[in-house]
C-alpha positions as CSV (number, residue, x, y, z in Angstrom):
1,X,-81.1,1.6,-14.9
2,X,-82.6,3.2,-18.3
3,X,-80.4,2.2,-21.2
4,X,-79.8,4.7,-24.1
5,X,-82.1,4.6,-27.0
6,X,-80.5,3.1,-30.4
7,X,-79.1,6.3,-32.4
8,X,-81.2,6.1,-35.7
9,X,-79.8,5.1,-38.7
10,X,-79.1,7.8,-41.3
11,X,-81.7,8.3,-44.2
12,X,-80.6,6.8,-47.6
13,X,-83.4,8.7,-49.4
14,X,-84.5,12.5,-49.0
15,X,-88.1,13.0,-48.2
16,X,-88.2,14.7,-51.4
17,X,-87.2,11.5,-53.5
18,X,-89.5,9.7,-51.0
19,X,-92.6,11.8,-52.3
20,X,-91.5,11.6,-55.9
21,X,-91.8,8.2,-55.9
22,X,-94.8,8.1,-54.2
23,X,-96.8,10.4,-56.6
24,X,-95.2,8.4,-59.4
25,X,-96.7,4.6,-58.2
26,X,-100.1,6.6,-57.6
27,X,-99.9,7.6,-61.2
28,X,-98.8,4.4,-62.4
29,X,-101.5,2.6,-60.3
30,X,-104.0,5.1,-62.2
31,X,-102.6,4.7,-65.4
32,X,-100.7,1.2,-65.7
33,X,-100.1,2.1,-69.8
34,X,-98.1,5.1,-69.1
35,X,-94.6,4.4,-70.2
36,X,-93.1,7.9,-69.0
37,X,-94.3,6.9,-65.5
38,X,-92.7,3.3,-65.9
39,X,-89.3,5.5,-67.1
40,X,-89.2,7.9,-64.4
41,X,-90.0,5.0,-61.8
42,X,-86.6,3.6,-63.1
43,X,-84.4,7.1,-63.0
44,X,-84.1,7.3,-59.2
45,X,-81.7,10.7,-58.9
46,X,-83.0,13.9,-57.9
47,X,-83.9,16.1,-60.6
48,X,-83.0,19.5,-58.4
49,X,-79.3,20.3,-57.8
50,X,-78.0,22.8,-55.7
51,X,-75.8,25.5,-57.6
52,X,-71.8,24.9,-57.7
53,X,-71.0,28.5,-57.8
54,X,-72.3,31.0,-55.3
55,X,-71.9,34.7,-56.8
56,X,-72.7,36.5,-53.7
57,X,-71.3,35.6,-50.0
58,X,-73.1,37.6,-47.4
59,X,-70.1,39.6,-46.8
60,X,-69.3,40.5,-50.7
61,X,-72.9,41.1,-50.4
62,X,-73.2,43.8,-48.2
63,X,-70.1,45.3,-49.3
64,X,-71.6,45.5,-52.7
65,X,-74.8,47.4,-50.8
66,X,-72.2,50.1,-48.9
67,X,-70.2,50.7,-52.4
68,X,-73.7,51.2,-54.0
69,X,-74.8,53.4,-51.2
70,X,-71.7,55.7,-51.3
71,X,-70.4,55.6,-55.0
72,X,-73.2,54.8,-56.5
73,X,-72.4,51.6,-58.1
74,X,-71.0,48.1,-57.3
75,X,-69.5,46.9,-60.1
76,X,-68.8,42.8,-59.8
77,X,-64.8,43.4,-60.6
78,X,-64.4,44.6,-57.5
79,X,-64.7,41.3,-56.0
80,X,-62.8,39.5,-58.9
81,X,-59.8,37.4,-57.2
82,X,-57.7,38.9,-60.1
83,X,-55.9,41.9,-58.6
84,X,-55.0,43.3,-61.1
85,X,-59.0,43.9,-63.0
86,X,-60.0,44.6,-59.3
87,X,-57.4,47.5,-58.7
88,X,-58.7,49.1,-62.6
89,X,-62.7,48.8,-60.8
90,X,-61.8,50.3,-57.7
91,X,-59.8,53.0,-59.6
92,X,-62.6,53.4,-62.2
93,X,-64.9,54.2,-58.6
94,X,-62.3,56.8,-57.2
95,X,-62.6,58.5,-60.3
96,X,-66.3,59.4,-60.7
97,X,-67.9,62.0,-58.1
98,X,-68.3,60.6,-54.6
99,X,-71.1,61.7,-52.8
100,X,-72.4,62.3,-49.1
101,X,-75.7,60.0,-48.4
102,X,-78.1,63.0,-47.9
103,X,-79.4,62.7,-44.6
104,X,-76.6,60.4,-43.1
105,X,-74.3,61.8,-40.4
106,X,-70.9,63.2,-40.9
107,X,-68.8,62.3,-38.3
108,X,-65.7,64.0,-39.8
109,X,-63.9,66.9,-37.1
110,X,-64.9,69.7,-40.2
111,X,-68.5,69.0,-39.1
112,X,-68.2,68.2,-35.5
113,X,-66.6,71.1,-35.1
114,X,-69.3,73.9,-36.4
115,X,-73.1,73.9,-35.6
116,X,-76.4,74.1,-38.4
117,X,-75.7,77.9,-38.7
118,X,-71.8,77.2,-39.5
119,X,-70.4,78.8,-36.0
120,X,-67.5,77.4,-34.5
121,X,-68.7,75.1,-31.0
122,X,-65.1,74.4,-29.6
123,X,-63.8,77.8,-29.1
């Protein structure tokens, strides 16, 4: 019977530290007198670090994109968590001129309801 193979252990180090390193002794083993080599062979964290914040979500994202498509601007109080400074941007957007996408369908029953030359279809 065929026994399991041994689950490998997690890696401690990321291949980029792993590189890092590497490059580093090859420099030092080029240049043995080079003290910021010796420093940086010491200092063992990752200098690159993921952001803390993310601005944009996929889905605040796109709706940014429709609000931009349809009123012509997406201002980033929309999608503050205060209510009350997103309830003055969505008012500020109800205020200026909305306007039809040229070239997008209306689906609305006013347009369904009359052909290109403006005649009435459902009578």
């Amino acid at each position: 019977m065929a026994t399991k193979p041994a689950k490998a252990e997690p890696k401690t180090n990321s291949n980029t530290e792993a590189n890092r390193k590497r490059r580093l002794e090859r420099t030092l083993k080029a240049q043995p007198n080079n003290k910021q080599v010796q420093l940086a062979l010491k200092d063992s964290k990752s200098k690159r670090k993921a952001s803390a914040k993310r601005v944009w979500s996929h889905s605040a994202r796109r709706t940014a994109q429709l609000f931009k498509q349809f009123c012509g601007s997406a201002p980033i109080a929309l999608f503050s968590t205060n209510q009350k400074v997103q309830q003055e941007a969505l008012q500020a957007l109800r205020n200026e001129n909305v306007k039809a996408v040229p070239g997008k369908v209306d689906f609305s029953i006013r347009a369904r309801a009359h052909d290109k030359q403006g005649r009435l279809v459902w009578i």
